[in-house]
C-alpha positions in Angstrom: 0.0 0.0 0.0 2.0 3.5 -1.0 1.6 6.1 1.8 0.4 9.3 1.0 2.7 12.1 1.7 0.8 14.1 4.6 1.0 18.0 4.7 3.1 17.6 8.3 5.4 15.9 6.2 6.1 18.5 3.8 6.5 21.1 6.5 9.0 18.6 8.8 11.6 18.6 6.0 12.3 22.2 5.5 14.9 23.3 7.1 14.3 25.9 9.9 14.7 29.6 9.5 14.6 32.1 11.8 13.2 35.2 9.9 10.9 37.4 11.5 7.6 37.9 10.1 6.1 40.4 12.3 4.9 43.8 10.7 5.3 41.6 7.2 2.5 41.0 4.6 0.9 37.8 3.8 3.1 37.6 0.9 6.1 38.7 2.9 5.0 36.2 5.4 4.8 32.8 2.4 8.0 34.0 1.3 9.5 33.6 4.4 8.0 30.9 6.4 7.3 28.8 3.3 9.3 29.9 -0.1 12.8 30.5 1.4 13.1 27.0 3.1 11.6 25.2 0.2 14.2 26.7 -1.9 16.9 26.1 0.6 15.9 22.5 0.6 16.4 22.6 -3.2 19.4 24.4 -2.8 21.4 21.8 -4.7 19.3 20.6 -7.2 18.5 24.2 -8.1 22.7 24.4 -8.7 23.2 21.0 -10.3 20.1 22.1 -12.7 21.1 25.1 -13.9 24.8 24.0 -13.9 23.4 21.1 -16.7 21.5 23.8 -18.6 25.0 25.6 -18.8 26.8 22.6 -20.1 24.2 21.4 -22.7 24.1 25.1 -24.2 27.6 24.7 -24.2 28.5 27.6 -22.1 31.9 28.3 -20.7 30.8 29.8 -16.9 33.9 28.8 -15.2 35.8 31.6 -17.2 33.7 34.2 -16.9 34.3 37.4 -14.7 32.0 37.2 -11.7 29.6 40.2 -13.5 29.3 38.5 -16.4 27.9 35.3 -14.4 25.4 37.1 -12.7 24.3 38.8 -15.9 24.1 35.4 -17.5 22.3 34.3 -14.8 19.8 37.1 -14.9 19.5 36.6 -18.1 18.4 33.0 -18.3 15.8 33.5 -15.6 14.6 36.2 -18.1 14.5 34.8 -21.1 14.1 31.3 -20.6 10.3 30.2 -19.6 11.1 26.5 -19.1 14.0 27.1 -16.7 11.7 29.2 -14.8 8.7 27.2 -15.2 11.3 23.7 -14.0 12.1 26.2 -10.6 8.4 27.1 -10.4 7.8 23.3 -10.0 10.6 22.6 -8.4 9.1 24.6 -5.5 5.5 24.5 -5.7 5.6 20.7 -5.7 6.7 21.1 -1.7 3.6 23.3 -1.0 1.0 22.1 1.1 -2.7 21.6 0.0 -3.5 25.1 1.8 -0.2 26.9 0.3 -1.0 25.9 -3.0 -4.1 27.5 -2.8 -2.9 30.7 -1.5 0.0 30.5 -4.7 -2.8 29.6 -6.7 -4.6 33.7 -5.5 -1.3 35.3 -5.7 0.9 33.7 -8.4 2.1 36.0 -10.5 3.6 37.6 -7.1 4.8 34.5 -5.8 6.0 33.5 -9.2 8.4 36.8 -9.1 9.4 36.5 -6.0 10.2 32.9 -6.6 12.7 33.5 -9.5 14.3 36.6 -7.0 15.5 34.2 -4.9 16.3 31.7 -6.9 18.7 34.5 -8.9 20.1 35.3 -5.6 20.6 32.1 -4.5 22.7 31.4 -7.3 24.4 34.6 -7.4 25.5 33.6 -4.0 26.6 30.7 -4.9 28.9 31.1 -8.0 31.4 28.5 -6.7 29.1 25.7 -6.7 28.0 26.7 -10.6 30.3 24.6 -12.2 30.2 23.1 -16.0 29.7 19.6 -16.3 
């Protein structure tokens, strides 16, 4: 019999940030009690992912000045809907029944703020970007 994944579950993997969320909007209170640790679960598939994207397009990041990688990877989050739309999942697929429906009255804000962190996260983490 497969077990169904329970929304406690879901919750009990994230990791455990200690943002404040007082004085914060609802949005500013998903992002940071819900968005940040799901994407700092992902952390390292989010790397290894866009590390492959770099490699198949055949693009040489390892020699790139450190402004030039964070244009690129501005750039990419820009222009490219299916790398945004794999980080989208990525994350959403961690919500739980309730979050999804509050991403589901606010997405195109969540959506944005979503690829923000994402670019951030990555900015951040330029030594882990590496060409495979």
């Amino acid at each position: 019999m497969k077990k169904e994944i329970t929304k406690m579950d879901k919750k009990n993997i994230r990791p455990i940030l200690n943002l404040s969320s007082k004085n914060s909007s609802e949005e500013e209170k998903f992002q940071n009690e819900v968005l940040r640790p799901i994407i700092k679960l992902q952390h390292s598939i989010i790397v290894d992912y866009f590390s492959n994207l770099l490699s198949v397009q055949k693009i040489d990041f390892n020699n790139l000045k450190k402004e030039k990688k964070q244009e690129l990877i501005n750039e990419k989050l820009i222009k490219e809907n299916t790398l945004r739309d794999f980080f989208k999942g990525l994350i959403c697929g961690l919500f739980t029944t309730e979050e999804f429906e509050y991403y589901l009255g606010n997405k195109n804000a969540i959506n944005k703020r979503i690829t923000q962190i994402i670019e951030k996260r990555l900015i951040d983490s330029l030594e882990e970007i590496k060409n495979k």
